[in-house]
C-alpha positions in Angstrom: 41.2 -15.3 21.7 39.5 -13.3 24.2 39.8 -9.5 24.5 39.6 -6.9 27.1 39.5 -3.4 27.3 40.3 -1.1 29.6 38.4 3.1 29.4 39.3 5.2 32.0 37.8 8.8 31.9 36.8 11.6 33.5 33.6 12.7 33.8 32.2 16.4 34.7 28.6 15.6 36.4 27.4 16.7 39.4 26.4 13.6 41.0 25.6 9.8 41.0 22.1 10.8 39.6 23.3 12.8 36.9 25.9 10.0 36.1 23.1 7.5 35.7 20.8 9.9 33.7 23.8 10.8 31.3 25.7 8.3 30.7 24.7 4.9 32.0 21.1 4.9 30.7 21.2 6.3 27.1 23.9 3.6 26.2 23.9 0.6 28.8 20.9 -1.2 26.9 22.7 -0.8 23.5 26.2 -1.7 24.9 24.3 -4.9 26.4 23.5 -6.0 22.7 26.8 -5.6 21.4 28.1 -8.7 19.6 30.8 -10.2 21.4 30.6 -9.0 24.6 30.8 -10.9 27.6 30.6 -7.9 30.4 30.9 -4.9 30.9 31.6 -3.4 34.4 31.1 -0.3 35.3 33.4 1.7 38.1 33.8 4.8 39.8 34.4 6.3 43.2 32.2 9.3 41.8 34.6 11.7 42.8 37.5 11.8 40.4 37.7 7.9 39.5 35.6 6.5 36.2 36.8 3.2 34.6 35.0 0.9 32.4 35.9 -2.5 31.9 34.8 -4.6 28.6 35.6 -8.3 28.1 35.5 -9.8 24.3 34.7 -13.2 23.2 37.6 -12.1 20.0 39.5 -9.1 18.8 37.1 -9.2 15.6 33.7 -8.0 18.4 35.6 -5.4 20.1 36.4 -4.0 17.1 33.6 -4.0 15.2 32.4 -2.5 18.6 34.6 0.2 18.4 33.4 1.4 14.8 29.8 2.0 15.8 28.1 4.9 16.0 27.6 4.7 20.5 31.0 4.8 20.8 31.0 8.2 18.4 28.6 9.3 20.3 30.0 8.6 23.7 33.4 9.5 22.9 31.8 12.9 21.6 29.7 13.7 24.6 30.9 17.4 26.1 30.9 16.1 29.4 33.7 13.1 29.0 37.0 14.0 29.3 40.8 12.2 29.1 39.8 9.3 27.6 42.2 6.6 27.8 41.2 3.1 26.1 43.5 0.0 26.5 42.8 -3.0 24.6 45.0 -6.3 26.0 44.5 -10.0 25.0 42.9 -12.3 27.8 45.7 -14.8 29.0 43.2 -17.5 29.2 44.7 -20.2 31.1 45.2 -17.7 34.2 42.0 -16.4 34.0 40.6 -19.4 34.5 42.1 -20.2 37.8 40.6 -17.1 39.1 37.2 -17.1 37.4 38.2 -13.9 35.2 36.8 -16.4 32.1 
């Protein structure tokens, strides 16, 4: 059964630059490689707005996921703040009728 996950955050950086440089670079490449993972989408309004979205091939990925050392180290960084993670199972046969699987 598929998974998805839901992070919303804050994030104190001064700009979209400083947002790629900080966050989305050090970890996009080992997040890409994760085992499991069918996407990852990345969202913000880079104002006050910072979402991540995360969809599983099975519960079993995203948590194995969850107990590696990027996600200690991103959860640790000074920088991330009100971190809110929601983990839901993918209703399938709806997502299929609009392409969400």
């Amino acid at each position: 059964m598929k998974y998805g996950q839901l992070f919303s955050y804050r994030l104190e950086l001064s700009s979209k630059e400083d947002y790629f440089k900080e966050f989305v670079d050090p970890f996009a490449e080992t997040i890409a490689c994760a085992k499991g993972l069918i996407s990852k989408v990345w969202m913000s309004d880079f104002e006050n707005q910072f979402s991540s979205f995360y969809l599983w091939e099975t519960k079993e990925d995203m948590d194995n996921f969850m107990n590696t050392p990027v996600v200690s180290q991103v959860a640790s960084l000074p920088f991330l703040k009100d971190l809110k993670i929601t983990a839901i199972p993918v209703v399938t046969e709806a997502s299929k009728i609009t392409r969400g699987v």
